[in-house]
C-alpha positions, 0 to 999 in steps of 0.5 A: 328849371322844374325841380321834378323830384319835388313834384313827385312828393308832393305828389305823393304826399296829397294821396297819402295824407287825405284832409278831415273835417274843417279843411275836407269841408273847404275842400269840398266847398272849393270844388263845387263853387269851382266846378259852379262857377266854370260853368256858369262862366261858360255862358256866351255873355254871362256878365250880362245876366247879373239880375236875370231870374232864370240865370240864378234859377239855373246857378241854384240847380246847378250848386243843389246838384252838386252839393248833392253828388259831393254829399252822397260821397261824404255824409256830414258835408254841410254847406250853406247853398245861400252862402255859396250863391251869394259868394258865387254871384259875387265874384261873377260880377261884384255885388255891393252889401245891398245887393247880396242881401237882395240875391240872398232873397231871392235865393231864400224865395226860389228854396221855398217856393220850390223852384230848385229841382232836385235830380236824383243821381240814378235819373241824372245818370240814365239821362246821360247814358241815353244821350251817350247811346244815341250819339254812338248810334249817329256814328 
């Protein structure tokens, strides 16, 4: 038996008592590596792209996105994206110390030769609203 008056306080403290510094930053890094990893788990046969290139370009853009939305909401959120990725990939598909250090790589090359795009979140939005007005014209 559900004890739902426990529920509701519990409830009631989560909204009272917001977390600050250390545990707002785990927070804030659970959340992105969750939302990351629910779509990048998303892919028909994801399990299959362990080294794909394009795959890891989009998991990069993915987290940059993210980690950008969570940081224009809290200003001194410092999360380090390498980190994330390596974790990320990690439990995707248990990588071995040699192969983070390889992922952790190629990570570093796709930062520094530009290949993560970052969107603006005005574009990201416009994009969005665009796509929402056409589909209600199709109605």
């Amino acid at each position: 038996m559900i004890n739902f008056s426990r529920i509701n306080i519990m409830d009631s403290l989560k909204s009272l008592i917001k977390p600050k510094n250390s545990l707002l930053q785990r927070q804030l890094y659970s959340k992105i590596f969750k939302d990351a990893f629910t779509e990048l788990s998303s892919y028909e046969n994801y399990h299959d792209l362990r080294n794909d290139m394009e795959f890891l370009i989009v998991a990069v853009n993915i987290i940059e996105l993210l980690v950008d939305l969570q940081k224009k909401l809290f200003k001194n959120l410092k999360v380090d994206k390498k980190e994330l990725v390596i974790n990320l990939f990690d439990t995707l598909f248990t990588f071995s110390e040699q192969e983070k250090k390889e992922l952790g790589e190629r990570v570093e090359f796709l930062f520094d030769n530009g290949h993560i795009k970052k969107v603006s979140t005005s574009r990201l939005l416009k994009k969005r609203m665009s796509k929402a007005i056409s589909d209600f014209s199709l109605l």
